[in-house]
C-alpha positions as CSV (number, residue, x, y, z in Angstrom):
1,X,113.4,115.1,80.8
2,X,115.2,113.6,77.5
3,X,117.8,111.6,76.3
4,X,119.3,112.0,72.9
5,X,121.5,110.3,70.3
6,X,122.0,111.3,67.4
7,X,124.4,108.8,64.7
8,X,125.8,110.4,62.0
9,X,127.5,109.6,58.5
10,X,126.1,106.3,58.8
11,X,127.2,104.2,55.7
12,X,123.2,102.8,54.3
13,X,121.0,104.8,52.6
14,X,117.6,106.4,54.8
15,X,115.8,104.7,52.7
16,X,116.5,101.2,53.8
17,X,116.5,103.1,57.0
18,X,113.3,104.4,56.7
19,X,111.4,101.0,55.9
20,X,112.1,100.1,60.1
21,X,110.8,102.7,61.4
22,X,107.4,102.3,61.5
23,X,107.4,98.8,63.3
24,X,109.5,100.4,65.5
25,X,107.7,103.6,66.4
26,X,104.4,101.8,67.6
27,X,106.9,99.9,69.9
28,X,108.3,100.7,73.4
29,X,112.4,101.5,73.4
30,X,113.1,98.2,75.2
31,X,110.3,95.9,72.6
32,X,112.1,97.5,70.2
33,X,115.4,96.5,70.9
34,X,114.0,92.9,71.0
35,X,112.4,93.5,67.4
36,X,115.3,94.9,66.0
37,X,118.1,92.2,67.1
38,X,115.6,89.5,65.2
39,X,115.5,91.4,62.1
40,X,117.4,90.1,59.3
41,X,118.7,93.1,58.0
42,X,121.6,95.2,57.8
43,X,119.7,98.5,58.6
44,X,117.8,96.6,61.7
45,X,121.8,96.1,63.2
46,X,122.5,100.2,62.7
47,X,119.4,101.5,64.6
48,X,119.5,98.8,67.2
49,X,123.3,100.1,67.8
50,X,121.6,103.9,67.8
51,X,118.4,102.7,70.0
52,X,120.9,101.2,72.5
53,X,122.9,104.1,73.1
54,X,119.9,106.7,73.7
55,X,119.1,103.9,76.0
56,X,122.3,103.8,78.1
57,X,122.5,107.7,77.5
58,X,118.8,107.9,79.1
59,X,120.2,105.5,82.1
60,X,123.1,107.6,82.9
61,X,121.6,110.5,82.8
62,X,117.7,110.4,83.8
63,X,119.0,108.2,86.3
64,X,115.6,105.8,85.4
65,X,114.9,102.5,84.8
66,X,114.6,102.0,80.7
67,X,110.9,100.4,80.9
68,X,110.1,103.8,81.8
69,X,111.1,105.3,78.5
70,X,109.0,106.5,75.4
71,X,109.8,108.1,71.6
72,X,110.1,111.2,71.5
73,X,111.5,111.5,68.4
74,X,112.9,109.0,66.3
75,X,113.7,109.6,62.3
76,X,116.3,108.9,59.9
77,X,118.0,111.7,57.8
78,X,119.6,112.1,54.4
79,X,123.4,112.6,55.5
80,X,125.9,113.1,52.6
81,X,126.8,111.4,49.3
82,X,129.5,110.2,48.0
83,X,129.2,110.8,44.2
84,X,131.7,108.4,42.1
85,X,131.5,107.9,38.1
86,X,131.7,104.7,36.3
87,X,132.6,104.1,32.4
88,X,129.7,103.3,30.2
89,X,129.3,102.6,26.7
90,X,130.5,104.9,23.7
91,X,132.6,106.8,25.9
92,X,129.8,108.1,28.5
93,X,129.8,108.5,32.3
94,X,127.4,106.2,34.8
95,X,127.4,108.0,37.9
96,X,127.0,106.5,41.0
97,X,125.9,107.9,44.6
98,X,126.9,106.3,47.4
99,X,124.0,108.0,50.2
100,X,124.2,108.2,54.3
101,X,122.0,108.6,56.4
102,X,121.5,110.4,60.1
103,X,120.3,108.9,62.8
104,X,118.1,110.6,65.7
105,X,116.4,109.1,68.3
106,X,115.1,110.9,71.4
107,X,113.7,109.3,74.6
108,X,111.7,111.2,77.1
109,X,110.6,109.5,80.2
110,X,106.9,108.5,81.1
111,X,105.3,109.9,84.3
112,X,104.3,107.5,86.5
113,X,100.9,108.4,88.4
């Protein structure tokens, strides 16, 4: 059994994402929710918001307790980009890509023996 989320459109680029996740991955769901809220960073506030809800999603559904949960999956995608221009010198363009990111994190539930 599995519990998904999956954020999209998120406003940070994957790769400031991308730097989290393996601290993260090594971790259990609920550890790293812990690790996450003390990380000073604004990409460590996004995927605790993501981690949380494929938590709660996991509750409701799986009907388990949360210390029971593992990754499944758990990456960070390129989403779209928002491509702007800028003026530059001698009458040239600077562009400027403002990236997203996806979000997907999937819990499956541990078998207890």
């Amino acid at each position: 059994m599995e519990a998904k989320a999956y954020i999209k459109n998120v406003k940070i680029s994957p790769k400031k994402l991308r730097f989290l996740l393996p601290e993260v991955k090594k971790l259990k769901p609920l550890e790293a929710l812990d690790y996450l809220f003390y990380t000073p960073k604004k990409g460590a506030r996004i995927l605790y918001q993501a981690l949380k809800s494929a938590i709660d999603n996991a509750k409701k559904t799986l009907k388990i307790k949360e210390d029971l949960l593992k990754f499944k999956v758990l990456t960070v995608e390129e989403g779209q980009k928002l491509k702007r221009y800028q003026p530059g010198g001698r009458g040239t363009v600077k562009p400027i890509v403002k990236r997203m990111s996806h979000i997907k994190v999937i819990l499956e539930s541990e078998e207890k023996k």
